[in-house]
N, C-alpha and C positions, 0 to 999 in steps of 0.2 A: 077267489077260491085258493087254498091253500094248495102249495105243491106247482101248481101254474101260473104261467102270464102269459103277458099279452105280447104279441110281437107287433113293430111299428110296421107300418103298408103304406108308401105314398108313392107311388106309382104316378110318374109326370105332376108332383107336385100338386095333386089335389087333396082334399082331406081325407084322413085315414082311415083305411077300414083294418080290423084287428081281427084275430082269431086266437086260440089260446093255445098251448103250447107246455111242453114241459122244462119246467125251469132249473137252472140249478142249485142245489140247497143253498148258496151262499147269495145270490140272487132275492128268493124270499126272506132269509133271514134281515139284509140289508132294508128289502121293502115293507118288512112289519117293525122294525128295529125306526126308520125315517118317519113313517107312520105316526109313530108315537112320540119323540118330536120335534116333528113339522112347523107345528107354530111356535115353537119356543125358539129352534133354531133359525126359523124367517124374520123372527123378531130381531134375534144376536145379528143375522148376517145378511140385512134387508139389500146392501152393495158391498159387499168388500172387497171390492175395485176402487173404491170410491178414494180411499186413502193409500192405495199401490199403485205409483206410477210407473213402474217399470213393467207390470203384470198388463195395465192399457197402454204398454206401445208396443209392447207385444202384439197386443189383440190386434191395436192397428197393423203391426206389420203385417198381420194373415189378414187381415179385410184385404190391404195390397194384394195379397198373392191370390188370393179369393179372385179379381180382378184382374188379373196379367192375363194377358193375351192367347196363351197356353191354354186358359180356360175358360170355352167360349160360351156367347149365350147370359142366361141367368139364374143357373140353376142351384135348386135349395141350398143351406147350409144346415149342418147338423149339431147344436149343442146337445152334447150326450151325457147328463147324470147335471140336468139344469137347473135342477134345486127350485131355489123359490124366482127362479128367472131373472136374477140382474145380468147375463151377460147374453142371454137370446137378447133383451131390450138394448145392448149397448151395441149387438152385431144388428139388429134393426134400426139402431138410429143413424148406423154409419149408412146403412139403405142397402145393407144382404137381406136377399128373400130367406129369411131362417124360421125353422122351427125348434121345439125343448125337447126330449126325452128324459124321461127320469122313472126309475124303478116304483117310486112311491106313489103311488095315487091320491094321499094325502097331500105330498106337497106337489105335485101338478095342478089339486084344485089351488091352493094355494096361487101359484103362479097364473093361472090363470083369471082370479079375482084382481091382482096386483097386475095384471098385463092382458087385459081385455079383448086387446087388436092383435095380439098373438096367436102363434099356434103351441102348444104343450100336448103332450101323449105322453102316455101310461107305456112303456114300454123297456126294452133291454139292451145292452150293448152285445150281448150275449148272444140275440136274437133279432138283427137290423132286418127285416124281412123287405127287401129293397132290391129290384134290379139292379146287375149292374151297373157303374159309371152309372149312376144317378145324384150323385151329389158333388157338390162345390168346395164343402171342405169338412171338418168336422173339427170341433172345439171340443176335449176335454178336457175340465179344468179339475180338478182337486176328484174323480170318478173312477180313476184305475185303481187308490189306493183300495177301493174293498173288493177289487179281484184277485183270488189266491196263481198264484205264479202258474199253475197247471192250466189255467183258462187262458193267460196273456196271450198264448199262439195264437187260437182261432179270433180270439177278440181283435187281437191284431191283421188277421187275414182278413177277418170281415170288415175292416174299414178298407180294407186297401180294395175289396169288391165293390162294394159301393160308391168308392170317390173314384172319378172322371180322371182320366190322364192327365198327370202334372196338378191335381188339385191340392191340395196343403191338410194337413195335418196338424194340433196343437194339443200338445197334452202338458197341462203342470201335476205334480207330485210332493207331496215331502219326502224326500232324499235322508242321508246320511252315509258315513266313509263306509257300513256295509249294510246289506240288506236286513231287514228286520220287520217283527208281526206282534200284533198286541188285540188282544179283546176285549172291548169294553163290555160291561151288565149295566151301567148306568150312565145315563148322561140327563142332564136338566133336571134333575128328581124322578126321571121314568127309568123301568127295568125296560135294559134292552140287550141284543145280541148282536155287536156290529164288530168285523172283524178289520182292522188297518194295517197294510201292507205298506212299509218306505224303502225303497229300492235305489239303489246308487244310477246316476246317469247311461254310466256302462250297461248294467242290468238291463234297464231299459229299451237305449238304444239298440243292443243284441238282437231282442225280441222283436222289434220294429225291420230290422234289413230283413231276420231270416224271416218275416211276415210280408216281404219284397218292398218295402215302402223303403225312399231313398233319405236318409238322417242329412238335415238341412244345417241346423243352427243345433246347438242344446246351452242355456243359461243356468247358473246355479248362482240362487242368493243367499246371504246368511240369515240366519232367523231376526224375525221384527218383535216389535213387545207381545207378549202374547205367546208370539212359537215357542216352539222347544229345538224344533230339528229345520236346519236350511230346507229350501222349496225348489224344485228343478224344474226346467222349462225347455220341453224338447218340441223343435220343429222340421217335420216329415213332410211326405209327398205320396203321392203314389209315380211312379214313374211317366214322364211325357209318351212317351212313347216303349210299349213294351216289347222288352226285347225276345226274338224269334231265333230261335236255336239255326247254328249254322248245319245249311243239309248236309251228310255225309258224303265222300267223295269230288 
């Protein structure tokens, strides 16, 4: 239904139960804009991991951190805006319990045809309906660009609710020397309305402390054949232990 979605519920890591919610405009536009397409773009970008080596050891260093000692047990991971699922399947085969999120409903079935033994949900960064400290880490890869700058706080605040003390954070972006916004009406021969955001490291990063998450590492590469604009690679945490204001007196 237009105007709504669904929000993600996985409560101790069982499967989902959803309820619908009010979305925000740039949210649906994103999810009827993927929609449409879904399979051309599953087709274009079935892994592009596959030929960025620096993008998989990245991932590997967060499966690491996923696993440090800091953060116990073995609980979910979260790829947020997971497309047609090559990177839920690649934090699956290193053996994190993960599951996908993605705005589109189309390419969720998608991924879920192509990754069988997975979990994929219809759902929003916008709206993680998730206790807190319930999750291991959260992967977003190429997913902030279609959030406009006024949403980054809360989107940001609501990972840092949701990951576990000390759990890690992974977001890539395309970048450039300053922020910048463009709209595409067409992509593959379909009309569509998808709006992309590339935001400089700093940007970024900013929005990431004052969301209390502590800025780890951040990479910046230069564009490969194909790009136009370098790719930035920022990694975050939620803090191990948070900190407790000193009493007065």
């Amino acid at each position: 239904m237009r105007g709504e979605h669904r929000r993600v519920h996985l409560p101790d890591a069982r499967p989902a139960s959803v309820r619908l919610v009010r979305a925000p405009d740039f949210v649906e536009s994103t999810q009827l804009s993927y929609d449409a397409i879904a399979e051309a773009y599953a087709a274009e970008h079935p892994d592009s991991l596959a030929g960025r080596p620096l993008e998989r050891a990245l991932l590997s260093a967060f499966v690491e951190l996923v696993r440090a000692p800091g953060v116990p047990g073995r609980p979910p991971v979260a790829d947020i805006g997971s497309g047609p699922g090559y990177v839920t399947a690649r934090l699956h085969e290193a053996g994190l319990p993960v599951f996908g999120v993605d705005a589109s409903p189309r390419m969720v079935a998608l991924a879920r045809r192509a990754h069988p033994e997975l979990r994929f949900h219809v759902g929003s960064m916008t709206a993680l309906d998730l206790p807190e400290a319930t999750l291991g880490g959260i992967v977003a890869l190429y997913s902030i660009i279609h959030v406009p700058d006024e949403h980054l706080p809360s989107v940001f605040a609501g990972f840092r609710r949701v990951l576990l003390p000390g759990a890690p954070v992974l977001l890539g972006f395309q970048s450039g020397d300053e922020d910048g916004h463009q709209r595409l009406t067409e992509r593959f021969g379909r009309e569509i309305s998808l709006d992309y955001y590339w935001r400089t490291p700093d940007t970024v990063a900013g929005h990431l402390t004052r969301a209390g998450l502590d800025l780890r590492a951040r990479v910046l590469r230069e564009p490969e054949a194909g790009e136009k604009l370098p790719r930035a690679f920022l990694l975050a945490r939620r803090p191990p232990v948070d900190e407790v204001p000193a009493a007065d007196g």
